[in-house]
C-alpha positions in Angstrom: -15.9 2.8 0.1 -18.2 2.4 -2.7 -17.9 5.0 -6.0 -20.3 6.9 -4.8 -18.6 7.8 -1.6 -15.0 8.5 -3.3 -14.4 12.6 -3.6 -11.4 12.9 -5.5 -8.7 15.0 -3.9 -5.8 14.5 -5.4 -4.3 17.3 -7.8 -1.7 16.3 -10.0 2.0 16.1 -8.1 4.6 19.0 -9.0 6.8 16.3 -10.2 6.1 14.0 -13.0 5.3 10.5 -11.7 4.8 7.4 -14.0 2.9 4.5 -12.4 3.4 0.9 -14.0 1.2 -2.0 -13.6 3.5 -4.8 -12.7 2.1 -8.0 -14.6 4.1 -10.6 -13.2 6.2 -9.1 -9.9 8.8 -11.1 -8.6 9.2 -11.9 -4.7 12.9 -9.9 -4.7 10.9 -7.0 -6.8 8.0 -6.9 -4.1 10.3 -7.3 -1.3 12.5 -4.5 -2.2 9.2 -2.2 -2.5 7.7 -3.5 0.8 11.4 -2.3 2.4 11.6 0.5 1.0 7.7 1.9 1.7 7.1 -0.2 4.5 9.8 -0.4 7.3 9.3 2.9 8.6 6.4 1.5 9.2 7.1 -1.4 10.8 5.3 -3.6 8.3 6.8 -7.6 8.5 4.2 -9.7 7.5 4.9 -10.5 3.9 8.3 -10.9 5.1 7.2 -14.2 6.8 6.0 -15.4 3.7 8.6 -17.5 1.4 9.5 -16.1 -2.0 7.2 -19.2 -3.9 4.2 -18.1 -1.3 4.6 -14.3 -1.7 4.9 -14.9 -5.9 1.7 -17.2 -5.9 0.0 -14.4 -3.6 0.9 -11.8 -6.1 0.3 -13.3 -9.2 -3.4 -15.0 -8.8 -5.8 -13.8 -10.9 -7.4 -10.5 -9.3 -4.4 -9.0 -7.9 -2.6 -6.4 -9.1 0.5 -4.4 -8.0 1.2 -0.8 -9.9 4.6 1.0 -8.5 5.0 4.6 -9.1 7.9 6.5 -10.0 9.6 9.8 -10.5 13.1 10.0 -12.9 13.4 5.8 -12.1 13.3 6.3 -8.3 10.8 5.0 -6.3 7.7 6.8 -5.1 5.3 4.4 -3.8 3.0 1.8 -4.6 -0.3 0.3 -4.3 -1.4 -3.3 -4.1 -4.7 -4.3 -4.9 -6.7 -7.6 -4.6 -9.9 -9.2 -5.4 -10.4 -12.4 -2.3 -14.0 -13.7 -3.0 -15.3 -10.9 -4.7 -14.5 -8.1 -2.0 -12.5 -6.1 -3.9 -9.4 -4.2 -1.5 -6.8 -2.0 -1.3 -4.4 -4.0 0.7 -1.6 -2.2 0.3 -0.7 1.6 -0.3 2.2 3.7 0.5 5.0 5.9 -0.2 9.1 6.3 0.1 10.0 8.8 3.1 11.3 10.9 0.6 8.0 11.8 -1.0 6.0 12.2 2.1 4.0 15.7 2.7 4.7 16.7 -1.3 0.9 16.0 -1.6 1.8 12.4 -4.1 -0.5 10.7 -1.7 -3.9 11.7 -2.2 -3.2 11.6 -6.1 -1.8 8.4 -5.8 -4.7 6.9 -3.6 -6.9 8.9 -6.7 -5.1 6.5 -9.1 -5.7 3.1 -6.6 -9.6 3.8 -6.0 -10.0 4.6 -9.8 -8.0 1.3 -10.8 -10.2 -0.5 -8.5 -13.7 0.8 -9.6 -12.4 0.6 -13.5 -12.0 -3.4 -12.7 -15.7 -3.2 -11.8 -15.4 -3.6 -8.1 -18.5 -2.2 -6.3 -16.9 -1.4 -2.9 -13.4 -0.9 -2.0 -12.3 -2.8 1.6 -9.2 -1.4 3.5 -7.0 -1.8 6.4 -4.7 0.2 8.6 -3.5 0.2 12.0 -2.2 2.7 14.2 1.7 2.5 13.4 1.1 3.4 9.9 1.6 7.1 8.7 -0.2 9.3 11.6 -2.3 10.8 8.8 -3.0 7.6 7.2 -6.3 7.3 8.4 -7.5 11.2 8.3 -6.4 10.9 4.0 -8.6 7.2 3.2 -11.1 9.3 5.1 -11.3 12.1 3.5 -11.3 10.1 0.2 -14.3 8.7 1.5 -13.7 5.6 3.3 -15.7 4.8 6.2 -14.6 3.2 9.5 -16.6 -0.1 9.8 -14.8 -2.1 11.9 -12.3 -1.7 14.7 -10.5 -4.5 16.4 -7.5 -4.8 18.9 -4.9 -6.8 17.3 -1.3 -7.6 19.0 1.6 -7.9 16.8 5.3 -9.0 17.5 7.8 -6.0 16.8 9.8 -6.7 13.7 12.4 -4.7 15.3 12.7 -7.5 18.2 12.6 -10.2 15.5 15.0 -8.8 13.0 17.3 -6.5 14.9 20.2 -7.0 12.8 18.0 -6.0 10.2 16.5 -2.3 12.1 19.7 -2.3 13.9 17.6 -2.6 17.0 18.5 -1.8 20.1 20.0 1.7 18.7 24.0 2.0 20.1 
């Protein structure tokens, strides 16, 4: 996406949500967002990482992580980072709880905005097809533009961590 691609769409939640940039996010602080946004999702990867890897990864110069809230309780979050001067969203999401109560597209408002404030000319992003079945239909709409599609196999946390997922259900 580049800014003049993005159509804003986001109106302002009906609840009041604070977003704060975390400067200098700790692996058991990421971790517990990743969880809490991300399992329903199946997402594992950063999981593989070790807490010094995953705290270098966050804290180089060029990435940022902002966490939003509502009353102290998690909303969602986005991740942003700059690899080589190609500026991307690499993470965004939201808690089950705040799903459908239209925090997304104001949110993902907030991330593109943050992005083209640090100057970025294009915005890269990824999803895949476990991620939220309207994932893909909201970046679009926001005006990202498929440019790529690839076929990607990955292993199925819920096979490598069932104690974790409680996988296979009783």
């Amino acid at each position: 996406m580049t800014p003049a691609d993005w159509t804003r769409r986001g109106l302002p939640p009906d609840v009041a949500v604070s977003i704060v940039h975390e400067r200098a996010p700790t692996a058991a602080l990421y971790r517990d967002l990743y969880d809490k946004v991300g399992r329903p999702w199946l997402w594992y990867e950063r999981n593989l990482l070790s807490d010094a890897a995953l705290e270098a990864l966050l804290n180089r110069p060029g990435h940022e992580l902002h966490v939003a809230r509502h009353d102290g309780e998690l909303v969602g979050y986005f991740e942003l980072g700059d690899e080589q001067g190609d500026g991307e969203l690499v993470f965004f999401g939201l808690t089950l709880d705040y799903i459908g109560r239209r925090i997304g597209p104001w949110l993902l408002d907030r991330a593109i905005e943050r992005a083209f404030a640090l100057g970025w000319p294009k915005i890269l992003l990824n999803t895949n097809s476990v991620d939220h079945p309207r994932a893909l239909q909201t970046y679009r709409k926001a005006g990202f533009r498929i440019v790529r599609r690839e076929t990607k196999q990955l292993q199925d946390p819920r096979m490598l961590w069932p104690e974790v997922y409680r996988w296979p259900p009783a």
